[in-house]
C-alpha positions as CSV (number, residue, x, y, z in Angstrom):
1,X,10.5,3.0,-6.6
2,X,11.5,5.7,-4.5
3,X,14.1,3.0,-2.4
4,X,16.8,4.1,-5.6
5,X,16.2,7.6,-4.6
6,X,17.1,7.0,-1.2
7,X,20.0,4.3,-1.5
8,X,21.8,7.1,-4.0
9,X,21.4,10.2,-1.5
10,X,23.1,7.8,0.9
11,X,25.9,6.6,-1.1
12,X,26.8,9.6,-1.9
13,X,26.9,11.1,1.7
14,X,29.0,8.0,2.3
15,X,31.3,8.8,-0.6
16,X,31.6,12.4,0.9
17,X,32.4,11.0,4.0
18,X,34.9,8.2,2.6
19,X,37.0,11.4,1.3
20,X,37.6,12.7,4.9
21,X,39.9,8.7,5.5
22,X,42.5,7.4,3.3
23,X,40.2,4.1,2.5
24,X,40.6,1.4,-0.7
25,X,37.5,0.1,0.0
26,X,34.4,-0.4,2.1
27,X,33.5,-3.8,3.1
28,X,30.2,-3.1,4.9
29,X,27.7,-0.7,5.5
30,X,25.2,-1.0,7.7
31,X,21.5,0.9,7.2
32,X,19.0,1.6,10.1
33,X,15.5,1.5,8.3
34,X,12.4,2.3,10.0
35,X,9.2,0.1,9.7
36,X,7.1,3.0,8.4
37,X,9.4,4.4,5.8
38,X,7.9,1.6,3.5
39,X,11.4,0.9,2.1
40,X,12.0,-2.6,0.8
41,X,14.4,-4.1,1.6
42,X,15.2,-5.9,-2.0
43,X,14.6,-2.8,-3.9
44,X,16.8,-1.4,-1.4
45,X,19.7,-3.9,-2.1
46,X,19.1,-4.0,-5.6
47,X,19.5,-0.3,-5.9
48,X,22.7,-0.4,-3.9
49,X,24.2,-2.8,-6.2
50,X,23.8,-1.1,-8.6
51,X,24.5,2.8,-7.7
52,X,27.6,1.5,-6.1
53,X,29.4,0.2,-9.3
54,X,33.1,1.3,-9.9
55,X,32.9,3.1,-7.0
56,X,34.9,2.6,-3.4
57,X,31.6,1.3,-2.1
58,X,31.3,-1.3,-5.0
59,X,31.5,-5.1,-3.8
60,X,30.6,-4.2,0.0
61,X,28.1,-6.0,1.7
62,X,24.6,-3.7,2.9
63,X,22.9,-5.0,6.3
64,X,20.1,-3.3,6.4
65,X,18.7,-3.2,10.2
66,X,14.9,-3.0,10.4
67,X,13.9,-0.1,13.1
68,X,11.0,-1.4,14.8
69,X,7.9,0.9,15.6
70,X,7.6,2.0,19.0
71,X,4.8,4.6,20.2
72,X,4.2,6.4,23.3
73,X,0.8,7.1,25.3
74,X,0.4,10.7,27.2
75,X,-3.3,9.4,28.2
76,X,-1.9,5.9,30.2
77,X,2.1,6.6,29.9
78,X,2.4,2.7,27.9
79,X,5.4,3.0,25.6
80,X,6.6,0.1,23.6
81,X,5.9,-1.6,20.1
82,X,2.6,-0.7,18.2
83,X,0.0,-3.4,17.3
84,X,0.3,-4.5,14.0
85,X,-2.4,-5.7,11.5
86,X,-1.5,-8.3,9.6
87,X,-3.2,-7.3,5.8
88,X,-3.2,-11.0,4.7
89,X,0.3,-10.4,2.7
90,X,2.7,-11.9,5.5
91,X,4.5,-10.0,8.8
92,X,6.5,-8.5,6.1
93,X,3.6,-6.0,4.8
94,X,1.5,-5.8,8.3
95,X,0.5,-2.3,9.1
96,X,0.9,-0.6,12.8
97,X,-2.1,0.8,14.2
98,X,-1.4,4.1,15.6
99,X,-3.1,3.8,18.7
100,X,-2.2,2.7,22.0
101,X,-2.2,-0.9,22.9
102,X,-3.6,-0.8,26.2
103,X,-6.1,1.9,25.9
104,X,-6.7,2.9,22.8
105,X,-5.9,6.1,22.9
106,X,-3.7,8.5,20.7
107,X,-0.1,8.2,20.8
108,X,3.3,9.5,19.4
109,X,5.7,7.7,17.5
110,X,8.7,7.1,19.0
111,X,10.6,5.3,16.4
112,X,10.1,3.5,13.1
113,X,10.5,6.5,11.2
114,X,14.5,6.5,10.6
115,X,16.4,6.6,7.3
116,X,20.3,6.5,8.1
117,X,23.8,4.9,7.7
118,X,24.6,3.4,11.2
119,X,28.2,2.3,10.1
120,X,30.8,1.4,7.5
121,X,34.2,-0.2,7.8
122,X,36.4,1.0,6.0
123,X,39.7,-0.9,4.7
124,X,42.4,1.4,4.8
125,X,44.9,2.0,1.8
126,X,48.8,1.8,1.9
């Protein structure tokens, strides 16, 4: 379960940041996760639950905003979303083939590979 891993490298870049304003608490923080980063997103809110207890972060809500995966074709110049496979589990477990769409060729990812805090709002103290 690597997502607890993750969610506590980020609080605590968050609580290093947090030191820098005069906040009493966060009431949101927003996540950008990529598609390929195989993150899930219940482990992920389960962890933050938990790792943010009696903290300034505890009580705050975490959107988590899913990074599509986009790819990009030297061979016929297509960018855009890769195909996905559904593997018979639902959209939420289909895999991207890393291959263009149009003409098969090899490609470079573009994006669904990110792993970062977008945002938090802060509520200030007195």
């Amino acid at each position: 379960m690597h997502e607890v891993a993750v969610v506590s490298d980020l609080v605590s870049s968050i609580l290093e940041e947090l030191k820098r304003y005069n906040a009493a608490s966060v009431s949101e923080v927003t996540l950008v996760i990529g598609k390929l980063t195989n993150l899930g997103r219940e482990q992920m809110e389960f962890a933050y639950s938990v790792i943010t207890r009696d903290s300034l972060l505890e009580g705050s809500t975490l959107v988590i905003e899913e990074e599509p995966v986009c790819v990009a074709c030297a061979k016929c110049g297509y960018e855009g979303p890769a195909d996905m496979v559904d593997m018979g589990y639902g959209e939420e477990h289909a895999v991207p083939l890393l291959s263009c769409p149009v003409c098969k060729g090899s490609v470079k990812i573009v994006s669904g590979q990110s792993c970062f805090v977008k945002c938090f709002d802060i509520v200030e103290g007195s």
